[in-house]
Structure formats: C-alpha cells, structure tokens
C-alpha positions as CSV (number, residue, x, y, z in Angstrom):
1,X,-19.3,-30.0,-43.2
2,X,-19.9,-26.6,-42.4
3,X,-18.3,-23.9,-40.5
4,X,-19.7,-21.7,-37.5
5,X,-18.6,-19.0,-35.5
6,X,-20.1,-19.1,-32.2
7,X,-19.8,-15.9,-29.8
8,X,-18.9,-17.1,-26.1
9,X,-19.9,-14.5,-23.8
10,X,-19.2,-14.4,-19.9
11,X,-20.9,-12.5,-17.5
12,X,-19.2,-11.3,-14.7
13,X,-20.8,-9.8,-11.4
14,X,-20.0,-8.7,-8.2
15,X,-21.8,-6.4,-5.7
16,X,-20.2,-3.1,-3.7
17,X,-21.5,-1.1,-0.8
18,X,-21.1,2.6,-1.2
19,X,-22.7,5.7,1.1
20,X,-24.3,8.2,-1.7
21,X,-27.2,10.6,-1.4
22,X,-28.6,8.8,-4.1
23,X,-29.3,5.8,-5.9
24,X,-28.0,7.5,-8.8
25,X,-25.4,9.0,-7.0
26,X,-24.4,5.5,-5.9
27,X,-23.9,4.3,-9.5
28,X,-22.4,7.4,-10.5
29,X,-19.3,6.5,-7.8
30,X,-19.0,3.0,-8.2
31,X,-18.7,4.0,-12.1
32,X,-15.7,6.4,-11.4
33,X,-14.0,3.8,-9.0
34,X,-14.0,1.3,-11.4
35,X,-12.5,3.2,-14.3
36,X,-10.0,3.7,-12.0
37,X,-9.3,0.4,-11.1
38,X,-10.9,0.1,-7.7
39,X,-12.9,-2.9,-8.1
40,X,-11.3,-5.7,-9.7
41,X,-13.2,-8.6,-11.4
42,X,-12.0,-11.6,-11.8
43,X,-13.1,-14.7,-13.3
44,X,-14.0,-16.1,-9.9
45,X,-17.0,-13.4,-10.3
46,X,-18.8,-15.4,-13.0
47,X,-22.4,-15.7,-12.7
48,X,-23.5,-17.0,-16.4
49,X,-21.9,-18.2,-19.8
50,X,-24.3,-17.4,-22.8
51,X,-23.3,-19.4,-26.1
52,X,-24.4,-18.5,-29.6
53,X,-24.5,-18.8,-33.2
54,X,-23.6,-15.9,-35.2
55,X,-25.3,-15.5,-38.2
C-alpha cells in the first residue's frame, strides 16, 4: 500500500463595510485593521474546503 500526503486547505471569508475614498483605499484599511486584530475569523466563516494530493 502506498502512502500520500494530502494538503487540506480551508477557505475562510467574511465581508466588512468601510467609508474610504477609494476602492483601494478601502482595502488598504481593512488590511491594517486586520493586522491588528480588528476582524476576527473564525471557523464559522468557512465558505470552501479544497482537498489535494501532493506530489
């Protein structure tokens, strides 16, 4: 019998409103807020579960 390894990953997704000038702008303070721990995700956020063989 052989032996795998199979990579699990989990996609995780949630949506936040934020007032910016720009689209960019947007993203640019969402990005900040969650390096700061602003936005929390959490496995209740999961949208997809992708399973594959390593090669």
């Amino acid at each position: 019998m052989k032996e795998f390894e199979v990579e699990i990953t989990e996609i995780l997704q949630i949506t936040v409103q934020v007032k910016a000038e720009s689209g960019q702008k947007a993203v640019e303070a969402v990005r900040a807020g969650y390096k700061m721990g602003q936005y929390k995700i959490d496995s209740s956020d999961l949208v997809a579960t992708e399973f594959d063989v390593k090669p």
